[in-house]
Residue frames relative to the residue before (quaternion, step in Angstrom):
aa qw qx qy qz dx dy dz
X 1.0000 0.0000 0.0000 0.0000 0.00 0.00 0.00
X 0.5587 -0.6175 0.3668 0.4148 3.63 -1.14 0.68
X 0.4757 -0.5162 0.5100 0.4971 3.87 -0.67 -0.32
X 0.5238 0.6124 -0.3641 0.4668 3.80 0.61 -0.34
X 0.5256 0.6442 -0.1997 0.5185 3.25 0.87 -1.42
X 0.7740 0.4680 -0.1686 0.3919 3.51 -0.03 -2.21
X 0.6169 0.5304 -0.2766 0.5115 3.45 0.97 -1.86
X 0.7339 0.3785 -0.4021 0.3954 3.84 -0.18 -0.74
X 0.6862 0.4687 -0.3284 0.4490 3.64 0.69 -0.79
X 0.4281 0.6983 -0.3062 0.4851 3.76 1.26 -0.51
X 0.7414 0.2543 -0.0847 0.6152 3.41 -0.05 -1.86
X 0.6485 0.4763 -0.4971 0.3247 3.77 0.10 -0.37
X 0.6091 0.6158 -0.2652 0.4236 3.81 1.45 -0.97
X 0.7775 0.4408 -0.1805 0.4105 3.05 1.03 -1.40
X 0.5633 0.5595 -0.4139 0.4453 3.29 1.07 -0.74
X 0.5858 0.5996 -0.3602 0.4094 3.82 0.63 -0.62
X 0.6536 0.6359 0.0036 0.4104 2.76 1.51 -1.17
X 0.2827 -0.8264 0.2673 0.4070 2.96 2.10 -0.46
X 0.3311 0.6719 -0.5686 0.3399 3.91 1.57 0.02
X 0.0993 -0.6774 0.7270 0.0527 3.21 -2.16 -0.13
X 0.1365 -0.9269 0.3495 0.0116 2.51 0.42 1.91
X 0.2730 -0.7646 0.5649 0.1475 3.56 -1.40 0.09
X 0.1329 -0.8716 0.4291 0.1961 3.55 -0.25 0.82
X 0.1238 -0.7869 0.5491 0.2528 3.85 -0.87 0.57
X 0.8775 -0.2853 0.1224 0.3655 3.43 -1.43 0.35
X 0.6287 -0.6327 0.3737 0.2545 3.72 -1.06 1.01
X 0.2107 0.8126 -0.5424 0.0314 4.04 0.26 -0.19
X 0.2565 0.6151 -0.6516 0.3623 3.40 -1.48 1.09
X 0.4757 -0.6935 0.3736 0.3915 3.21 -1.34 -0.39
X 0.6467 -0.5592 0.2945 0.4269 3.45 -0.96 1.25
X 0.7687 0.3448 -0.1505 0.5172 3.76 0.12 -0.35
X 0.7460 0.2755 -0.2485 0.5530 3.85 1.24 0.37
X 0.7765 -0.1454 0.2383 0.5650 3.22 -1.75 -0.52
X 0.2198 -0.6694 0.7090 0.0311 3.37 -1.88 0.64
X 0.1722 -0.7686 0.6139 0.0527 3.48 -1.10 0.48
X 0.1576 0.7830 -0.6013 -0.0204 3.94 -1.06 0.24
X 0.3235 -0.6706 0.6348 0.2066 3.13 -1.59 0.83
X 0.1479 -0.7121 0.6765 0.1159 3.00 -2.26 0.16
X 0.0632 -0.7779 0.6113 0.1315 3.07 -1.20 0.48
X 0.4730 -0.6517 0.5270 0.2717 3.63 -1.33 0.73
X 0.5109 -0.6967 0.4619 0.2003 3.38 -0.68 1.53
X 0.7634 0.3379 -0.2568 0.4870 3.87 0.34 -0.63
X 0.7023 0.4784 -0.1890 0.4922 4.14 0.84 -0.86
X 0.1178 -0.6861 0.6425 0.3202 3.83 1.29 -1.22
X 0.4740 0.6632 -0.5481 0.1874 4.05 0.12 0.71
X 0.2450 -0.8186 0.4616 0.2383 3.50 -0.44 0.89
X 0.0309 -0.7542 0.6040 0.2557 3.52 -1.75 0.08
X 0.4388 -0.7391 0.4358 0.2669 3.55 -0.68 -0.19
X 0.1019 0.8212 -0.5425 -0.1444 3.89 -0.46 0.02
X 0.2013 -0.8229 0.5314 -0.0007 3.64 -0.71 1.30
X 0.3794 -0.8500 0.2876 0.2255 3.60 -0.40 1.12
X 0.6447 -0.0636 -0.0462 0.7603 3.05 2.12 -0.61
X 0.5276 -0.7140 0.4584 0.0415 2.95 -1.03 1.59
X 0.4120 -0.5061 0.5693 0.4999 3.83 -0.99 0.29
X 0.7183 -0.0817 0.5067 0.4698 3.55 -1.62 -1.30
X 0.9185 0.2944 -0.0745 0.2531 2.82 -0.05 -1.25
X 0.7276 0.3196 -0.3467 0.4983 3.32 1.47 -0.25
X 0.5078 -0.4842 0.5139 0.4935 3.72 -1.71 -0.24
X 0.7699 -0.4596 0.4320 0.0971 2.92 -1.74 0.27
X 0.6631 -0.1129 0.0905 0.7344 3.61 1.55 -1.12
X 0.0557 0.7799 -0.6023 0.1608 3.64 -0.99 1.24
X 0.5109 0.6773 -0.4884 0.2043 3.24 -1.28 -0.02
X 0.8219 -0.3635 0.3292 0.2899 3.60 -1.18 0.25
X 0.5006 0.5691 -0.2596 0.5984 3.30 1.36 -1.21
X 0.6431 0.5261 -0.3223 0.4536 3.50 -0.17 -1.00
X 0.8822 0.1415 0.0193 0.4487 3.36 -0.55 -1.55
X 0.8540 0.1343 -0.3268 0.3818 3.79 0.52 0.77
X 0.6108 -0.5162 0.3551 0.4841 3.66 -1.19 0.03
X 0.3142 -0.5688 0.5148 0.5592 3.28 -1.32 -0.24
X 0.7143 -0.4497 0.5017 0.1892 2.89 -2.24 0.38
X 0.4114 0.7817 -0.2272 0.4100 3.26 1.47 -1.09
């Protein structure tokens, strides 16, 4: 999946979620998969979105996702 793709499904979770998210810089390799974090501006909870996963990991994770904010 694109990271664009990931990022909308991300902020769409979290916002339910009541985060507000912030995104920081893209990193990966220029000519491959890409990866970004986030963090929720009011809670400090982070998530992650990964454009192509090993095996072993998921694809979009992180704290954001799977709780409220605190906030």
């Amino acid at each position: 999946m694109k990271l664009n793709t990931l990022k909308n499904k991300i902020s769409k979770t979290a916002n339910f979620r009541g985060h507000r998210l912030a995104w920081g810089a893209v990193f990966g390799r220029a000519n491959g998969p890409q990866s970004v974090i986030c963090r929720c501006q009011k809670c400090g909870m982070e998530g992650m979105a990964i454009e192509s996963p090993a095996p072993n990991q998921i694809n979009l994770g992180g704290e954001v996702l799977a709780l409220n904010c605190k906030a």
